[in-house]
PDB file of N, CA, C and O in Angstrom:
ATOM      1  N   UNK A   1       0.725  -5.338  13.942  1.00  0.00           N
ATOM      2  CA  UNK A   1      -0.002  -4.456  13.062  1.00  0.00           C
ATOM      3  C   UNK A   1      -0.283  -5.092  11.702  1.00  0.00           C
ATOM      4  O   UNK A   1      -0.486  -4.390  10.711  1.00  0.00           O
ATOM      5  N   UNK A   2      -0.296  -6.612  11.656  1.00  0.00           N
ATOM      6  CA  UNK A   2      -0.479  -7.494  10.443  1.00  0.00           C
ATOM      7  C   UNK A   2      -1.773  -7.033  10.075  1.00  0.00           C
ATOM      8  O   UNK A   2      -2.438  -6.391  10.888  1.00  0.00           O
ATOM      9  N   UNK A   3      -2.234  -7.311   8.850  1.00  0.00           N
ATOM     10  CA  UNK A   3      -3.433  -6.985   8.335  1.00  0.00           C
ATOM     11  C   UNK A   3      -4.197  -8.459   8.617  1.00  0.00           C
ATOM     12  O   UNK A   3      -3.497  -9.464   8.496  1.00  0.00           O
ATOM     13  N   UNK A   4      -5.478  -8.605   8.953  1.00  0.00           N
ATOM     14  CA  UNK A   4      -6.284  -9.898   9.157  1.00  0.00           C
ATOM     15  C   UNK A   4      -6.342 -10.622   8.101  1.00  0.00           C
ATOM     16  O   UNK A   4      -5.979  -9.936   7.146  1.00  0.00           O
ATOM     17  N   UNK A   5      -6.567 -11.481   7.847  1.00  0.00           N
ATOM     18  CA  UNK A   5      -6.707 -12.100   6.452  1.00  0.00           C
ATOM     19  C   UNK A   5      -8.209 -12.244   5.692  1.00  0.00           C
ATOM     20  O   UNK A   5      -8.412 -12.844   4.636  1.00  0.00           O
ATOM     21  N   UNK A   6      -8.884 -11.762   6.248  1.00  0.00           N
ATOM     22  CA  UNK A   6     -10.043 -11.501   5.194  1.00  0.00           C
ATOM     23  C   UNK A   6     -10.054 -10.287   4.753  1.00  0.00           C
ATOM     24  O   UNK A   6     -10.486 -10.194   3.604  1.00  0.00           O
ATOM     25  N   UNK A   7      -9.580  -8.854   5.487  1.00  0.00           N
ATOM     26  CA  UNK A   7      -9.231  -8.230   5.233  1.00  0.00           C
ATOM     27  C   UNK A   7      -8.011  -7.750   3.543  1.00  0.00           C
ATOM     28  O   UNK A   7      -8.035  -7.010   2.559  1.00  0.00           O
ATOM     29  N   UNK A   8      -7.445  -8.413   3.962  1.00  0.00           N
ATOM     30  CA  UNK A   8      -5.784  -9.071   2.987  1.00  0.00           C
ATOM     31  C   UNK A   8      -6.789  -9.751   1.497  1.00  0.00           C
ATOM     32  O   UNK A   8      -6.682  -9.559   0.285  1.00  0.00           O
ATOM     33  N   UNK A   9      -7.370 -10.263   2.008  1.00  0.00           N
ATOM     34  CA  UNK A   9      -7.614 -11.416   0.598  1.00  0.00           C
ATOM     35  C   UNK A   9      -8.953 -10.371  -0.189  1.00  0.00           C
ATOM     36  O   UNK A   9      -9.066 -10.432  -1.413  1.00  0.00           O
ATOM     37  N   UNK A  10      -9.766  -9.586   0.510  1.00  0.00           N
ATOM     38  CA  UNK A  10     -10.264  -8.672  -0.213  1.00  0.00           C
ATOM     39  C   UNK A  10      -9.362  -7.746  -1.230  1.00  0.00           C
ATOM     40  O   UNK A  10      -9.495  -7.714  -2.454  1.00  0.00           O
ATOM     41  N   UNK A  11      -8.413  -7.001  -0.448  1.00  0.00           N
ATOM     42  CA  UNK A  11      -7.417  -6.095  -1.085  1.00  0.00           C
ATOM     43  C   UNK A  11      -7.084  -7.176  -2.534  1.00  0.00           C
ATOM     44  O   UNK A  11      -7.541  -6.962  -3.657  1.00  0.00           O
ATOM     45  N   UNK A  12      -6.469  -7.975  -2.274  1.00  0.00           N
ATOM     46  CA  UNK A  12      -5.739  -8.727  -3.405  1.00  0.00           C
ATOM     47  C   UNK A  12      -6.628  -9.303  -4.609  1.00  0.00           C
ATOM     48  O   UNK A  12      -6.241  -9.711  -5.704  1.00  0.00           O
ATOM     49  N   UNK A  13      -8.149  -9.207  -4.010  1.00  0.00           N
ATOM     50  CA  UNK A  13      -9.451  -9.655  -5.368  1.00  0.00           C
ATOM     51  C   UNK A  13      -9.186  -8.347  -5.853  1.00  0.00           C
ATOM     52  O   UNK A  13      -8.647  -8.184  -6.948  1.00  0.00           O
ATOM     53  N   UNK A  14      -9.609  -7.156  -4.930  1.00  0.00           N
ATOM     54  CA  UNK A  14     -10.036  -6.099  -5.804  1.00  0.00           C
ATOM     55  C   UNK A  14      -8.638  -5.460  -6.756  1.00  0.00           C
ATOM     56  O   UNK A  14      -9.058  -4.442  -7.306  1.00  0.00           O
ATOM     57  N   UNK A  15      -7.468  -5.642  -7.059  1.00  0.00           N
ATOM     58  CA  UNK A  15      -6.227  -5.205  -7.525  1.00  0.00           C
ATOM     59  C   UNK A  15      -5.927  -5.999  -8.470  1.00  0.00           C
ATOM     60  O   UNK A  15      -5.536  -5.733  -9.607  1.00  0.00           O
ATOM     61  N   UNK A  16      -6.197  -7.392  -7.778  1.00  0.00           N
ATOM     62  CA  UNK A  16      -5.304  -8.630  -8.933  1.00  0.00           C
ATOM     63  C   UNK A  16      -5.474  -8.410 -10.357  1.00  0.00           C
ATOM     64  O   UNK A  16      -6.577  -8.241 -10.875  1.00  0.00           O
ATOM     65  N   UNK A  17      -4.332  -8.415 -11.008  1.00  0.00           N
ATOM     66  CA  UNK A  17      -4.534  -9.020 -12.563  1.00  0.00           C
ATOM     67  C   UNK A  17      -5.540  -9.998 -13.237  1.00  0.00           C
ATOM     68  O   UNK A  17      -6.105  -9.810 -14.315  1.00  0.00           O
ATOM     69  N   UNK A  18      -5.685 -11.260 -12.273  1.00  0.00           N
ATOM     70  CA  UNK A  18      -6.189 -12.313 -12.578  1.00  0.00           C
ATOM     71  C   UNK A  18      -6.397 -13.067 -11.299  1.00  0.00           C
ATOM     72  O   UNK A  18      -6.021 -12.442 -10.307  1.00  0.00           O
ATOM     73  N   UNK A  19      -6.808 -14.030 -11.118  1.00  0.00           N
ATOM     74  CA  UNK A  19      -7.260 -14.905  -9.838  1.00  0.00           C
ATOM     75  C   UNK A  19      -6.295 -15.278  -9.359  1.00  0.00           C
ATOM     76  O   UNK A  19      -6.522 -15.715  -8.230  1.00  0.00           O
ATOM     77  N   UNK A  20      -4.917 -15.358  -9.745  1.00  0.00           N
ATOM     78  CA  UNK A  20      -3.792 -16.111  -9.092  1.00  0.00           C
ATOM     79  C   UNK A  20      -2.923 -15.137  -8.897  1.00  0.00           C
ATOM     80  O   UNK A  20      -1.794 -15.502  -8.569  1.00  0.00           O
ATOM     81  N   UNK A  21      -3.195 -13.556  -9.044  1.00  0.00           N
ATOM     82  CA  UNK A  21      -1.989 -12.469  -9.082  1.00  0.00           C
ATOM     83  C   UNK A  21      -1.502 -12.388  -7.378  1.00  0.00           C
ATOM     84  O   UNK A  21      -2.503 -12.254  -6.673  1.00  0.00           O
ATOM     85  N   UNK A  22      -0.804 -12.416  -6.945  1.00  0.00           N
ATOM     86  CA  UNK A  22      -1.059 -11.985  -5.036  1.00  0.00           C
ATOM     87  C   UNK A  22       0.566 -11.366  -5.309  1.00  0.00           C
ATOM     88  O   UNK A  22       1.150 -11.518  -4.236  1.00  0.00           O
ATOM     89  N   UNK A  23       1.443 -10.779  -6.247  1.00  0.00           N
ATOM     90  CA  UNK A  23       2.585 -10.339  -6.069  1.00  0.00           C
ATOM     91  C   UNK A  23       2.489  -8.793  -7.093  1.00  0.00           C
ATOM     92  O   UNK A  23       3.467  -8.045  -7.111  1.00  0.00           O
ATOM     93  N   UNK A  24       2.039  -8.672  -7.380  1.00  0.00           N
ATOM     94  CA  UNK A  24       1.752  -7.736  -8.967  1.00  0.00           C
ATOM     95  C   UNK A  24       2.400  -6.121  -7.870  1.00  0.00           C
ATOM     96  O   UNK A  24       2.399  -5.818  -6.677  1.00  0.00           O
ATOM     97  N   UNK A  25       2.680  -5.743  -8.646  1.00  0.00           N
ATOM     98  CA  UNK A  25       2.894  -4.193  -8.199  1.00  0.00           C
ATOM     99  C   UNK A  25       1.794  -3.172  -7.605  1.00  0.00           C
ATOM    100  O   UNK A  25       1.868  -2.278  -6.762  1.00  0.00           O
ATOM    101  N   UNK A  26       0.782  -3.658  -8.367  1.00  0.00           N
ATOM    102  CA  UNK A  26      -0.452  -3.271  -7.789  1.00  0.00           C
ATOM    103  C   UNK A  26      -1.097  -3.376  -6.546  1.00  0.00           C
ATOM    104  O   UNK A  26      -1.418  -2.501  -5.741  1.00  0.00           O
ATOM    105  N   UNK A  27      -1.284  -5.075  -6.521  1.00  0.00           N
ATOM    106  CA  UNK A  27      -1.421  -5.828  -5.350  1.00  0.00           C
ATOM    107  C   UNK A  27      -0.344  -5.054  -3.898  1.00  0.00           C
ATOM    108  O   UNK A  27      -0.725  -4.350  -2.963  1.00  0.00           O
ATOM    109  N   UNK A  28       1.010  -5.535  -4.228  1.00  0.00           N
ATOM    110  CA  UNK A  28       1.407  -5.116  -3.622  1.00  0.00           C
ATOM    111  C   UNK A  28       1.890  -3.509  -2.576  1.00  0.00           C
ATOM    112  O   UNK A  28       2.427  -3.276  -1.493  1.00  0.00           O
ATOM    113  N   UNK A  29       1.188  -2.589  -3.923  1.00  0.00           N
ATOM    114  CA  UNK A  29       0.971  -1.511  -3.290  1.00  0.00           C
ATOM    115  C   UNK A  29       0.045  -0.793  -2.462  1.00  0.00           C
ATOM    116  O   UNK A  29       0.282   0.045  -1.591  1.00  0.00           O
ATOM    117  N   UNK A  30      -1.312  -1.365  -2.971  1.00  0.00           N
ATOM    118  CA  UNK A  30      -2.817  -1.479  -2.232  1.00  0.00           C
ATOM    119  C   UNK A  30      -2.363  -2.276  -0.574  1.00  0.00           C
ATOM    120  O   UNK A  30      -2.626  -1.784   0.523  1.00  0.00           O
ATOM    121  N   UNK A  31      -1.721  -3.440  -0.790  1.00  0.00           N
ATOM    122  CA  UNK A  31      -1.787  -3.792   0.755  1.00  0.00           C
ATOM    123  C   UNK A  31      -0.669  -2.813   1.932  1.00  0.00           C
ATOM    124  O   UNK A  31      -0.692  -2.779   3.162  1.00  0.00           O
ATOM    125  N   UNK A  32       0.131  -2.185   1.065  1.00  0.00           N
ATOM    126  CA  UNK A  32       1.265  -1.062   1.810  1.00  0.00           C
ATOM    127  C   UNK A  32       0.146   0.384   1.855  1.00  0.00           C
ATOM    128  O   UNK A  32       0.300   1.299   2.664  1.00  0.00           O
ATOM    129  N   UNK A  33      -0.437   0.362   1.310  1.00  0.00           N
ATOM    130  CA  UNK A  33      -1.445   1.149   1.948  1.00  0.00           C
ATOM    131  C   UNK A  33      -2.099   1.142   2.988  1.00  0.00           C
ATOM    132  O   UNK A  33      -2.242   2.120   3.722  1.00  0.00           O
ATOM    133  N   UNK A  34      -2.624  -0.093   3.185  1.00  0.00           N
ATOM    134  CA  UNK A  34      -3.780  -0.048   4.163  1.00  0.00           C
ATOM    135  C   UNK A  34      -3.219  -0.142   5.522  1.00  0.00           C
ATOM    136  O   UNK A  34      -3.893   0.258   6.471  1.00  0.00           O
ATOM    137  N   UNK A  35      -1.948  -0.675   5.712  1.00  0.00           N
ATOM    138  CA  UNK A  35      -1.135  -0.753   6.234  1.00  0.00           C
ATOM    139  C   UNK A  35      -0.384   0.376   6.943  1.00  0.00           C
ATOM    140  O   UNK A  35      -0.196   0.658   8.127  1.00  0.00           O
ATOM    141  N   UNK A  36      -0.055   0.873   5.868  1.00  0.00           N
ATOM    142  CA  UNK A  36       0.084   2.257   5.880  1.00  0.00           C
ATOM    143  C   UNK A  36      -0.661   3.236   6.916  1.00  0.00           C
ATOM    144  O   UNK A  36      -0.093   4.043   7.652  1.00  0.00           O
ATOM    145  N   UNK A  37      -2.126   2.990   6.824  1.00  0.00           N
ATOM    146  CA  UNK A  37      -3.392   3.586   6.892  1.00  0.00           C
ATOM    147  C   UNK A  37      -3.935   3.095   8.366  1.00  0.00           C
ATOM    148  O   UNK A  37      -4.794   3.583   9.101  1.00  0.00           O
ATOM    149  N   UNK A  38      -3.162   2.026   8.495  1.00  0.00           N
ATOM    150  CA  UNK A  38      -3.821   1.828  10.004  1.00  0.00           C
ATOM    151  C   UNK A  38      -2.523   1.928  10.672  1.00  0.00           C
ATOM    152  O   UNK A  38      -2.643   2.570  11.716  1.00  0.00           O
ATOM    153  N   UNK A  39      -1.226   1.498  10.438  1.00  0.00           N
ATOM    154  CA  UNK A  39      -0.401   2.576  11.335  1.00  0.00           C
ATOM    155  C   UNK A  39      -0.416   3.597  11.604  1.00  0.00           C
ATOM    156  O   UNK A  39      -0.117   3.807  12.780  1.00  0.00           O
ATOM    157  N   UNK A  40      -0.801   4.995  10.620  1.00  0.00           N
ATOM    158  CA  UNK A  40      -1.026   6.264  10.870  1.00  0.00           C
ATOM    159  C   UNK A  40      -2.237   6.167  11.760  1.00  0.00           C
ATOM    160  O   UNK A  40      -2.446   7.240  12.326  1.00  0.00           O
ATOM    161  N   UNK A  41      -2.995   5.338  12.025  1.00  0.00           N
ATOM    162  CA  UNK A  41      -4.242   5.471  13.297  1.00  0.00           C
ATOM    163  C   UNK A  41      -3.323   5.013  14.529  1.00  0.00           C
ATOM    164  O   UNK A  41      -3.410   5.600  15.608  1.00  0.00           O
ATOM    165  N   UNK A  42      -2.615   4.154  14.369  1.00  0.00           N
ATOM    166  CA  UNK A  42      -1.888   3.846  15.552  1.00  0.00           C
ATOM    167  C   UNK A  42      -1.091   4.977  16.308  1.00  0.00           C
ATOM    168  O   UNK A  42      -1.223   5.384  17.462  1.00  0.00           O
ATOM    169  N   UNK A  43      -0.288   5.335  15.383  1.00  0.00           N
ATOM    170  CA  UNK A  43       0.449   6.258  15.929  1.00  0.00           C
ATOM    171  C   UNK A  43      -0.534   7.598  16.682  1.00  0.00           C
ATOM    172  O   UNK A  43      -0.198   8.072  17.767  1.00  0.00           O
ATOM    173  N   UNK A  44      -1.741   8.083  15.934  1.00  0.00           N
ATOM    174  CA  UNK A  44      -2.001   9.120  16.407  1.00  0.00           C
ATOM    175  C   UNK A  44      -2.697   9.103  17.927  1.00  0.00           C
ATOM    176  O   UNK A  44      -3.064  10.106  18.540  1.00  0.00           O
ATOM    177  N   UNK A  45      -2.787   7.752  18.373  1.00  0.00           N
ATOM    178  CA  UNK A  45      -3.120   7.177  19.410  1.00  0.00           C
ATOM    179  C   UNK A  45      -1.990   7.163  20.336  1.00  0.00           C
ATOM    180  O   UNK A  45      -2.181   7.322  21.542  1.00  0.00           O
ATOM    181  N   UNK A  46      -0.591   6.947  19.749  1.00  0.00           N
ATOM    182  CA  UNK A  46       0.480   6.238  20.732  1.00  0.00           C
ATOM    183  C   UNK A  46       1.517   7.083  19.643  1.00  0.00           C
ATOM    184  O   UNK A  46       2.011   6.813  18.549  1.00  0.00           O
ATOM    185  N   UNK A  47       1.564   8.396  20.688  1.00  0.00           N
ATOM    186  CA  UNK A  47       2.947   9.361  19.911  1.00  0.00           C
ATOM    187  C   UNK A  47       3.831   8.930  20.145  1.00  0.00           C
ATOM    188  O   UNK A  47       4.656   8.884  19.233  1.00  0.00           O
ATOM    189  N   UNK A  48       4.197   8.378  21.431  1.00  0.00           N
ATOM    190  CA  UNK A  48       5.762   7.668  21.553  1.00  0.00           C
ATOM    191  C   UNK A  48       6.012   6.532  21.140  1.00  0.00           C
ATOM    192  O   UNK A  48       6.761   5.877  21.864  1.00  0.00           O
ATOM    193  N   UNK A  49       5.585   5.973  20.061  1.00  0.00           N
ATOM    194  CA  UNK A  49       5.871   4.603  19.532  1.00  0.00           C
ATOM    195  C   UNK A  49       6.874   4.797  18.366  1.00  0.00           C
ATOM    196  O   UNK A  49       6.626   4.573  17.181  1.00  0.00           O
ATOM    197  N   UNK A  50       8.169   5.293  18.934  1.00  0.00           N
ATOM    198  CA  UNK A  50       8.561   5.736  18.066  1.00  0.00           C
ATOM    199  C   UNK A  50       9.152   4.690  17.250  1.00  0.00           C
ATOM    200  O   UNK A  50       9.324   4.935  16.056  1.00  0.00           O
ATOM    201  N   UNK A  51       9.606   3.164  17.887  1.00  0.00           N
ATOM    202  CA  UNK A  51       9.634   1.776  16.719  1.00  0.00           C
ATOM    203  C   UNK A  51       8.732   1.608  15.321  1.00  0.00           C
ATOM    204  O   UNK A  51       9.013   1.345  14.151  1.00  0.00           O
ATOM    205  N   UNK A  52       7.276   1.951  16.184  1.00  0.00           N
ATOM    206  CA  UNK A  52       6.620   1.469  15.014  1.00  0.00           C
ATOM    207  C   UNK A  52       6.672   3.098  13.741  1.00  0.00           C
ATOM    208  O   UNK A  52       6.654   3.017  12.513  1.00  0.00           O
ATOM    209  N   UNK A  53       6.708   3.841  14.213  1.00  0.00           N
ATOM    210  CA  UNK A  53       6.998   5.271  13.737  1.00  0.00           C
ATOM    211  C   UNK A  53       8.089   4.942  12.281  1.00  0.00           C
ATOM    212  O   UNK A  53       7.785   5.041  11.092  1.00  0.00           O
ATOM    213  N   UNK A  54       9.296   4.569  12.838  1.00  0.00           N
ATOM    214  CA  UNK A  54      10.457   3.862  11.837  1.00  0.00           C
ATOM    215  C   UNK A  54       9.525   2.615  10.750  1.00  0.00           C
ATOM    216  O   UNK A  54       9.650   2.524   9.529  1.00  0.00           O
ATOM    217  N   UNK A  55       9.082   2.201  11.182  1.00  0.00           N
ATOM    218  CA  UNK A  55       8.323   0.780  10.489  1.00  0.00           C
ATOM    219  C   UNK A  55       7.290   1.480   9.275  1.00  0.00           C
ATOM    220  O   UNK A  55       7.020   1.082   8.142  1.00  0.00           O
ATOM    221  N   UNK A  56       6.819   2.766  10.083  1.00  0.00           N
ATOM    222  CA  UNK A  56       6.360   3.532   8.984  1.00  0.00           C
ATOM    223  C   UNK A  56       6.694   4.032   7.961  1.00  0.00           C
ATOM    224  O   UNK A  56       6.204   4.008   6.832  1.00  0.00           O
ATOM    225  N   UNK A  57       7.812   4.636   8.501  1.00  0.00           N
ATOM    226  CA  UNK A  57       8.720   5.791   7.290  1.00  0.00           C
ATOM    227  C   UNK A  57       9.333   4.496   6.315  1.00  0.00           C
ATOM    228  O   UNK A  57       9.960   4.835   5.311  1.00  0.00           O
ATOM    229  N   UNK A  58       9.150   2.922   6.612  1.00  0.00           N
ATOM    230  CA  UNK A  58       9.942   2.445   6.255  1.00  0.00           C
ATOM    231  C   UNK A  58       9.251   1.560   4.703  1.00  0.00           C
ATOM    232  O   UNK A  58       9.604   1.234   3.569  1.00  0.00           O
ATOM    233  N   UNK A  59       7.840   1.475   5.800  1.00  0.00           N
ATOM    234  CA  UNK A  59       6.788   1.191   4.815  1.00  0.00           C
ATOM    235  C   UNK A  59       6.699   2.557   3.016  1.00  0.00           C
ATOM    236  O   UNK A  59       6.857   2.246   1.836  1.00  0.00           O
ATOM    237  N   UNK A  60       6.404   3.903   3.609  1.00  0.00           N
ATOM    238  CA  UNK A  60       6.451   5.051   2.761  1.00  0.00           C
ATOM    239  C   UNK A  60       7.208   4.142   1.365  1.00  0.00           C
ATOM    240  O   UNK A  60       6.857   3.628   0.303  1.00  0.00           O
ATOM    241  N   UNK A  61       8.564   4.369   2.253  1.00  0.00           N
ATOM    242  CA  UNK A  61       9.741   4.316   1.268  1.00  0.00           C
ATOM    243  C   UNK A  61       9.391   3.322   0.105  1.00  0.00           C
ATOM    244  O   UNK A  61       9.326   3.637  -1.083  1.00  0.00           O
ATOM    245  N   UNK A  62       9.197   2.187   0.580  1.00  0.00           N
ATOM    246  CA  UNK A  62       8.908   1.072  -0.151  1.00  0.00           C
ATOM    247  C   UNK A  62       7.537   1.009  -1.057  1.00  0.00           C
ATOM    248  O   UNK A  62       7.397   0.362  -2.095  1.00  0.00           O
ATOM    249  N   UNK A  63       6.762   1.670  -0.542  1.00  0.00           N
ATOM    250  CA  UNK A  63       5.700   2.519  -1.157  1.00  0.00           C
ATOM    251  C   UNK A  63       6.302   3.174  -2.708  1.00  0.00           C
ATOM    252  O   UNK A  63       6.335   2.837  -3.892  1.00  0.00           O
ATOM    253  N   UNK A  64       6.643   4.074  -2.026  1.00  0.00           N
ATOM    254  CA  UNK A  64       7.191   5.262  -2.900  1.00  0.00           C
ATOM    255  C   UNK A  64       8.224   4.501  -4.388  1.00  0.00           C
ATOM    256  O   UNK A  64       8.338   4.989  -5.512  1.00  0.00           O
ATOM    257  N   UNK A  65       8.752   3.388  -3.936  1.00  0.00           N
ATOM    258  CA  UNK A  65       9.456   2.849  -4.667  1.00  0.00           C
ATOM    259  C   UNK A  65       8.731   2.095  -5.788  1.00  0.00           C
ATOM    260  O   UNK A  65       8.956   2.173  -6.995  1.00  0.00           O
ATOM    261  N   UNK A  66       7.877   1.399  -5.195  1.00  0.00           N
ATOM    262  CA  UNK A  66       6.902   0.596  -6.304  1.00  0.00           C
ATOM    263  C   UNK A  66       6.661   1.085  -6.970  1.00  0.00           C
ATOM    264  O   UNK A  66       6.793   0.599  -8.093  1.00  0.00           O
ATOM    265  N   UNK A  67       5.953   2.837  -6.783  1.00  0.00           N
ATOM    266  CA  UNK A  67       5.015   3.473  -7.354  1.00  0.00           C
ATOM    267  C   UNK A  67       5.666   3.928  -8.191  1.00  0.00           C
ATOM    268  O   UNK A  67       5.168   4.040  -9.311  1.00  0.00           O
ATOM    269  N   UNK A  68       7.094   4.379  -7.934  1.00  0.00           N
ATOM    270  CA  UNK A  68       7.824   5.506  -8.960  1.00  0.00           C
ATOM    271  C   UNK A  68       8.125   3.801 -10.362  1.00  0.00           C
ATOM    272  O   UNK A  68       7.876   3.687 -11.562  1.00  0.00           O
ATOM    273  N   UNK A  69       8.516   3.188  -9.704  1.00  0.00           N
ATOM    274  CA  UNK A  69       8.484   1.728 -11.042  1.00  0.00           C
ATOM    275  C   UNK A  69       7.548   1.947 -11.858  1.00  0.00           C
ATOM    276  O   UNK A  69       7.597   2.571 -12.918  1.00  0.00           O
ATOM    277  N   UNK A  70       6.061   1.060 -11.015  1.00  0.00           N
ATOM    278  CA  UNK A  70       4.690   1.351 -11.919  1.00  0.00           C
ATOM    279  C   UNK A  70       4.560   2.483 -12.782  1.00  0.00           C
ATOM    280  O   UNK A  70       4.167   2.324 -13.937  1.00  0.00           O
ATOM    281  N   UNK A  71       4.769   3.284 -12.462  1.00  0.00           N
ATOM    282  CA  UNK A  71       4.894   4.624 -13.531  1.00  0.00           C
ATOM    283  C   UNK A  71       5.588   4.480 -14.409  1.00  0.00           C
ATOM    284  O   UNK A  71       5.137   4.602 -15.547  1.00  0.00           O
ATOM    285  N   UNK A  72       6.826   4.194 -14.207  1.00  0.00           N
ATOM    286  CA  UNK A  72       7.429   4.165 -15.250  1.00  0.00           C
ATOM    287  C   UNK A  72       7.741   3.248 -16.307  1.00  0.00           C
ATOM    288  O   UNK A  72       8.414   3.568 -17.286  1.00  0.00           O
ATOM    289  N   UNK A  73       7.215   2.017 -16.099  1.00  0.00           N
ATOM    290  CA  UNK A  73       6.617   0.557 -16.703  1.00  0.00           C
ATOM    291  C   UNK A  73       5.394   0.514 -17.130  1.00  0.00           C
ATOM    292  O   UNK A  73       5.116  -0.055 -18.186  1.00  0.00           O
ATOM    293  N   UNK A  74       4.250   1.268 -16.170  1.00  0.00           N
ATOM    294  CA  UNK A  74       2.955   0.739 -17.128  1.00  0.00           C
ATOM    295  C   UNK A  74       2.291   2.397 -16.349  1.00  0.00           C
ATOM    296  O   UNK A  74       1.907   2.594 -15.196  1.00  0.00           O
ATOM    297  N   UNK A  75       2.376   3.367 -17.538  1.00  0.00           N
ATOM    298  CA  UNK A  75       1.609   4.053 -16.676  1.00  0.00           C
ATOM    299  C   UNK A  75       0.347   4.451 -16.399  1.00  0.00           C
ATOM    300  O   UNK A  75      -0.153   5.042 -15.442  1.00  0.00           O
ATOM    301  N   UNK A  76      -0.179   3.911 -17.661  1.00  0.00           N
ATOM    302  CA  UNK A  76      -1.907   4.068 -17.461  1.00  0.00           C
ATOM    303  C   UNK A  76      -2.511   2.880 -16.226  1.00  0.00           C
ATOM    304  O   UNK A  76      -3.515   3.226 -15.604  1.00  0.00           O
ATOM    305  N   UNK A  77      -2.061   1.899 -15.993  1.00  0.00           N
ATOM    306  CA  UNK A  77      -2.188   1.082 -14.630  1.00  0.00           C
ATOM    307  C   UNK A  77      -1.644   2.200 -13.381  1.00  0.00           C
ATOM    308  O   UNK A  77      -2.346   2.586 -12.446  1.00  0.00           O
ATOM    309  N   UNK A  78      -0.656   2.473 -13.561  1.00  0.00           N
ATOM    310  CA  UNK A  78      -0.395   3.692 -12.057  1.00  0.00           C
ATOM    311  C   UNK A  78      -1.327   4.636 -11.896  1.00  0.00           C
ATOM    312  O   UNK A  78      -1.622   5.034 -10.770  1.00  0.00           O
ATOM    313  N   UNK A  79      -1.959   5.153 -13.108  1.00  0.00           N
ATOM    314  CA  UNK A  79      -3.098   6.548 -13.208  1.00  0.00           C
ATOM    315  C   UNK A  79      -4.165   5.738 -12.235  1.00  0.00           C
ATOM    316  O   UNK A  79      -4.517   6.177 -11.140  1.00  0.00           O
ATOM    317  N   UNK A  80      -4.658   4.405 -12.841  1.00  0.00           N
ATOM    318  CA  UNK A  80      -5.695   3.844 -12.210  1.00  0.00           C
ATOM    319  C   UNK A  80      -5.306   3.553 -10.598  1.00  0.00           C
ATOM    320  O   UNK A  80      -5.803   4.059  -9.592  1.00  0.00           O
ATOM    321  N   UNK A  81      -4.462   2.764 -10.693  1.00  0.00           N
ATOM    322  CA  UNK A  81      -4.020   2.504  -9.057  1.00  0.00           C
ATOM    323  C   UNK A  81      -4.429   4.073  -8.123  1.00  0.00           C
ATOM    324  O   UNK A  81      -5.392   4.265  -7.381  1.00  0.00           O
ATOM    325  N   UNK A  82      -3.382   4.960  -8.471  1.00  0.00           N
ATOM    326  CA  UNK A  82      -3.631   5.800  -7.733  1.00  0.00           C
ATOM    327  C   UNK A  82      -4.958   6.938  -7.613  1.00  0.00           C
ATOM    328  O   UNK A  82      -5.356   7.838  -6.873  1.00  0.00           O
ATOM    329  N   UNK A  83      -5.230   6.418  -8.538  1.00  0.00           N
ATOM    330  CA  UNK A  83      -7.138   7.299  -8.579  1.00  0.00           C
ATOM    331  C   UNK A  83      -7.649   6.082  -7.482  1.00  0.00           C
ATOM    332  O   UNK A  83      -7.798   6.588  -6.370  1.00  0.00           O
ATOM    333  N   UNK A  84      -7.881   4.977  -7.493  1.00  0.00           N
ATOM    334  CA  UNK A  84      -8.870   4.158  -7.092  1.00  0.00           C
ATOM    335  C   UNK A  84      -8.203   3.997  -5.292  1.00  0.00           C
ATOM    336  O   UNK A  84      -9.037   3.682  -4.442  1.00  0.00           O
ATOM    337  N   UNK A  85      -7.202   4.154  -4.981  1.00  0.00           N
ATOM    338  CA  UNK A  85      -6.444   4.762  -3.845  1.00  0.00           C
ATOM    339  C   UNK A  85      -6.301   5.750  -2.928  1.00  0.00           C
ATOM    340  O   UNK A  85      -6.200   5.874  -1.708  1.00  0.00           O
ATOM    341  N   UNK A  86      -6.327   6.491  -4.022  1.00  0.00           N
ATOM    342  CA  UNK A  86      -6.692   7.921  -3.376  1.00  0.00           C
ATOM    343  C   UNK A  86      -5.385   8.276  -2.952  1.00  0.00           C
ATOM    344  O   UNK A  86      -5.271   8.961  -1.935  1.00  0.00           O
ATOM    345  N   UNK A  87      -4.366   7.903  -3.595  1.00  0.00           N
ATOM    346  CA  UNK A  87      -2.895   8.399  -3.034  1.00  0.00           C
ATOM    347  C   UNK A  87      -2.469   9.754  -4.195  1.00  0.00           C
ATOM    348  O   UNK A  87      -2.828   9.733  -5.373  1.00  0.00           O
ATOM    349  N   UNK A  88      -1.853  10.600  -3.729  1.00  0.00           N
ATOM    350  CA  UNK A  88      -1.838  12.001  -3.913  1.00  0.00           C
ATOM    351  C   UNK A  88      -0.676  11.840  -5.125  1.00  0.00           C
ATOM    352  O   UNK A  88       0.175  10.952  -5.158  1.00  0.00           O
ATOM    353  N   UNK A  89      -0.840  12.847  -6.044  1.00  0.00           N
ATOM    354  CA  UNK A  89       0.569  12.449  -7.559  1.00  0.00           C
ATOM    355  C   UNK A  89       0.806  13.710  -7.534  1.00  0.00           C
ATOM    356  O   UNK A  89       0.160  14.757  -7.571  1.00  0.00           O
ATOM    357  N   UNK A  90       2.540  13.171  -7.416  1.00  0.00           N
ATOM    358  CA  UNK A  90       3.072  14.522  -7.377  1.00  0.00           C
ATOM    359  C   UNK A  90       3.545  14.798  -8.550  1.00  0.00           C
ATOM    360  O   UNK A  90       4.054  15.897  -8.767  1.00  0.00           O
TER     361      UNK A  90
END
């Protein structure tokens, strides 16, 4: 369920800090998205996958973790991230 790499290297132009960013909090949360985003297609295809199911909840978490950081380190960058995302603020 790797992401392709032209795929990958788009995500990381449109997020990066700068031309050499590929680790940033940002970066890294945009690609746990999409990720994100095509496991939830997987699964709704293949209910009993319940491995990759775990791989999900596992992804969330790590998600969830970045994001609650970014917020609390830079938060007008988190406002943007998650507007341009479309991920829901609770």
């Amino acid at each position: 369920m790797a992401l392709d790499t032209a795929k990958k290297q788009e995500i990381i132009q449109k997020f990066a800090r700068d031309s050499k960013d590929t680790g940033s909090s940002e970066v890294q949360i945009a690609l746990l998205t999409q990720r994100i985003a095509d496991l939830t297609e997987h699964l709704k295809a293949n209910k009993k996958d319940h491995s990759s199911r775990l791989g999900l909840l596992k992804l969330v978490g790590k998600r969830k973790h970045l994001l609650k950081y970014l917020k609390n380190s830079q938060h007008d960058r988190y406002v943007k991230l998650i507007k341009d995302l479309g991920i829901k603020d609770k």
